[in-house]
C-alpha positions as CSV (number, residue, x, y, z in Angstrom):
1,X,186.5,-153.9,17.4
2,X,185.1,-157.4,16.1
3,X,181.3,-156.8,14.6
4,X,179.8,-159.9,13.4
5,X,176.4,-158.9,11.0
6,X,174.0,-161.4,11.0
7,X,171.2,-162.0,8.9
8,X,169.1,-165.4,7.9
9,X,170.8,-166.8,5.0
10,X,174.0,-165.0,5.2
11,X,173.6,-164.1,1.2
12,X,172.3,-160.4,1.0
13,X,172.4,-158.3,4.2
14,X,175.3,-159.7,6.5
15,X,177.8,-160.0,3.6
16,X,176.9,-156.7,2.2
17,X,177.9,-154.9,5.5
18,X,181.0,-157.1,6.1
19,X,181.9,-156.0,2.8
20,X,181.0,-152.3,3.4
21,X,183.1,-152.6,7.0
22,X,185.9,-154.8,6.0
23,X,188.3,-151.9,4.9
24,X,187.3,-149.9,7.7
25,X,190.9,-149.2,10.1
26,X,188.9,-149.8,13.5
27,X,186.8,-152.8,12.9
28,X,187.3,-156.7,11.7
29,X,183.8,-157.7,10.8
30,X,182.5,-160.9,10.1
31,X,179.4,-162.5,8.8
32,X,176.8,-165.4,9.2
33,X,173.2,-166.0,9.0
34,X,170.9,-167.9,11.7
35,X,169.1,-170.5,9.0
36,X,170.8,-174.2,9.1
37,X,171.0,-173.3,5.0
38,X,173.2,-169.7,5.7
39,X,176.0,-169.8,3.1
40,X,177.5,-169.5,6.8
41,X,175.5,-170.8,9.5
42,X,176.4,-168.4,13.3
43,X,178.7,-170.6,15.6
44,X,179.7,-170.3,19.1
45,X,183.5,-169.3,17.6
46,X,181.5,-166.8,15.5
47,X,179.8,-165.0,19.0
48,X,183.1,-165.2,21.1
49,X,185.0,-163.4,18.8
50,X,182.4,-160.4,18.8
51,X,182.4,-157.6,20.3
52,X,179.5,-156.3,19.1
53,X,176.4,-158.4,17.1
54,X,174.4,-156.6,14.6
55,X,171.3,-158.6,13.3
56,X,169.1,-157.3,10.5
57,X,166.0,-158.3,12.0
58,X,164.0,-158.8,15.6
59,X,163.8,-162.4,14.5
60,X,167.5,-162.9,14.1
61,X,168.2,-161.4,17.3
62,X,165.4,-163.7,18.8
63,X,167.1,-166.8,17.3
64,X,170.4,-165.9,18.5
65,X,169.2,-165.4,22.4
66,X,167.1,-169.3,22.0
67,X,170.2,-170.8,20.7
68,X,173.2,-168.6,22.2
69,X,171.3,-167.0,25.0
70,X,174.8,-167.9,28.1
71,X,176.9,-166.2,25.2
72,X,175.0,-163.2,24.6
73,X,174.4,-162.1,28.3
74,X,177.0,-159.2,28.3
75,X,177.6,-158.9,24.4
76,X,175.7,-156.1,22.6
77,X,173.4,-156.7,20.8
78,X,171.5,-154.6,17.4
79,X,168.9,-154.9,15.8
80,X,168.8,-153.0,12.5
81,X,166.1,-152.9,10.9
82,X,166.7,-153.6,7.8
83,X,164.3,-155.8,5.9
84,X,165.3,-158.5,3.5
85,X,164.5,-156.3,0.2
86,X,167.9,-156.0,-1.6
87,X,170.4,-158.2,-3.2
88,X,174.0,-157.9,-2.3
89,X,175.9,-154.8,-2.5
90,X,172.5,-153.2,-3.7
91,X,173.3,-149.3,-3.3
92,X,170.4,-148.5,-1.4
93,X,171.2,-151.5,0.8
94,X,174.9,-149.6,1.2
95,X,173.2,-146.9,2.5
96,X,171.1,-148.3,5.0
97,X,173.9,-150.2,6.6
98,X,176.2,-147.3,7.0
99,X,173.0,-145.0,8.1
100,X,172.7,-147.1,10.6
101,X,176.0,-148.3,11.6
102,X,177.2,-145.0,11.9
103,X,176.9,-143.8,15.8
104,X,178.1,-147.5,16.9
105,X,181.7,-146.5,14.9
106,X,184.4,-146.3,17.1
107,X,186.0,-142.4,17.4
């Protein structure tokens, strides 16, 4: 499985949880953010190689549909919930990402 995590400026959130997932045996993950100043602005490449998107927040799943919307149609799509409150690899951020991340793990 291919999960691409998506936040706004790719710095915090998204890294955090490709870090958290990049070990794992049944998923390549990837991240971005939507802002044109992301450490990694989201690409078309980026979507197509998903098989599942995870944003942090409504607004990042919004931005995604305006801009990606054709690409998106039969992808899934999750919005987590998590605000932007914690630097990277914040333990409490760890947490939250694998609270949530847990029933979309494969087996």
């Amino acid at each position: 499985m291919n999960w691409l995590f998506i936040c706004s400026r790719n710095q915090w959130r998204s890294p955090t949880a490709e870090a958290l997932f990049r070990r794992h045996p049944h998923i390549q993950a990837r991240s971005a953010g939507t802002s044109p100043n992301a450490r990694k602005t989201v690409s078309a490449a980026d979507l197509r190689w998903a098989d599942a998107v995870f944003v942090m927040e409504g607004k990042h799943r919004q931005r995604l549909l305006a801009q990606f919307g054709r690409l998106l149609e039969h992808k899934p799509l999750h919005v987590l919930e998590i605000p932007d409150d914690y630097p990277y690899m914040d333990p409490e951020l760890m947490e939250l990402l694998e609270q949530s991340l847990a029933p979309h793990l494969p087996g």
